[in-house]
C-alpha positions as CSV (number, residue, x, y, z in Angstrom):
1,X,4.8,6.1,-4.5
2,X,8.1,8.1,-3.6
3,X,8.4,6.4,-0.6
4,X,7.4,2.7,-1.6
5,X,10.0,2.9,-4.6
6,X,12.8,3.8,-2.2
7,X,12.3,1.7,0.4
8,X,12.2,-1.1,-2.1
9,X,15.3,0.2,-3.7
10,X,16.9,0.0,-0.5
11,X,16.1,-3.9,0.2
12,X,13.2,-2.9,2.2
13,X,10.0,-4.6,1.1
14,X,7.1,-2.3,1.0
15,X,3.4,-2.1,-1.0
16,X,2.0,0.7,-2.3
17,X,-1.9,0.9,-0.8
18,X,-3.8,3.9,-3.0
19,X,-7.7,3.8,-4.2
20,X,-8.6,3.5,-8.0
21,X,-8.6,6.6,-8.6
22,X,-4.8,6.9,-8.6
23,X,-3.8,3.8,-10.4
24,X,-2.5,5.9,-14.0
25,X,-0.4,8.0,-11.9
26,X,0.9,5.6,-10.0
27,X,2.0,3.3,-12.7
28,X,3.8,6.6,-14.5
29,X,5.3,7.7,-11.1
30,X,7.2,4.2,-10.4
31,X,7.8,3.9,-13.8
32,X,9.9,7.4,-13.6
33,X,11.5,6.1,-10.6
34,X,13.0,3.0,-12.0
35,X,10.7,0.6,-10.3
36,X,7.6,-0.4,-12.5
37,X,7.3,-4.1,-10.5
38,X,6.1,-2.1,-7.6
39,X,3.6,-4.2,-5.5
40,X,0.3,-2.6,-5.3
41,X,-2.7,-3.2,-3.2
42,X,-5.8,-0.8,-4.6
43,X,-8.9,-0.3,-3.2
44,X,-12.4,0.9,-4.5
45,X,-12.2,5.0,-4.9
46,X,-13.5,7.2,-3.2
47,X,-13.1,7.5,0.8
48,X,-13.7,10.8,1.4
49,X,-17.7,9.9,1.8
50,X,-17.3,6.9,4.2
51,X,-17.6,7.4,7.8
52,X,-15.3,6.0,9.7
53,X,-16.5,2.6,10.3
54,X,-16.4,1.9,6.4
55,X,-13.0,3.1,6.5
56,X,-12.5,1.0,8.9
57,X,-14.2,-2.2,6.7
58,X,-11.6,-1.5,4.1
59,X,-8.8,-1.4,5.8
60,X,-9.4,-4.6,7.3
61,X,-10.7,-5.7,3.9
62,X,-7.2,-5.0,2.5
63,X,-5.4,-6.7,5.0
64,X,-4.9,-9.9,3.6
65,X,-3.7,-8.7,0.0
66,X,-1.1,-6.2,2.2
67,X,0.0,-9.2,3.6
68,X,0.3,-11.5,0.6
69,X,2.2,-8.5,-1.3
70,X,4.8,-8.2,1.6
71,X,5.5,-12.3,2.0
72,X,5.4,-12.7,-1.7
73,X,8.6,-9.9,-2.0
74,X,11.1,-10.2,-4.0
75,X,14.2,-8.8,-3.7
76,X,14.9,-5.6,-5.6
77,X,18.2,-4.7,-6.8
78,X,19.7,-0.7,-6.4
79,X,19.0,1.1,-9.7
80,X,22.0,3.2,-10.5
């Protein structure tokens, strides 16, 4: 989230990609940051399990959505 928030911050358009799991911290983290708008893209939790082919499957699952969050970006202006 660190990273997303300041490469948004810096005109940069970015998407934060995590898994369920991580959606309440998130949310806080870019909240504490300044940025609360911050484009997500989440997929299902957990990944650990999956072999490398279903990792694979969601990845290319997300795609699209990565995508649509990057074209649909908005500007950002620098938080002082």
């Amino acid at each position: 989230m660190h990273d997303t928030v300041w490469f948004e911050l810096n005109g940069i358009p970015s998407v934060f990609v995590s898994t369920t799991a991580f959606l309440d911290t998130a949310i806080k983290q870019s909240m504490a940051l300044g940025l609360p708008e911050t484009n997500w893209v989440l997929l299902e939790h957990p990944y650990s399990f999956n072999s490398d082919e279903e990792v694979e499957a969601k990845a290319l699952g997300a795609f699209d959505a990565i995508v649509a969050a990057l074209t649909a970006y908005v500007p950002t202006t620098q938080h002082e």
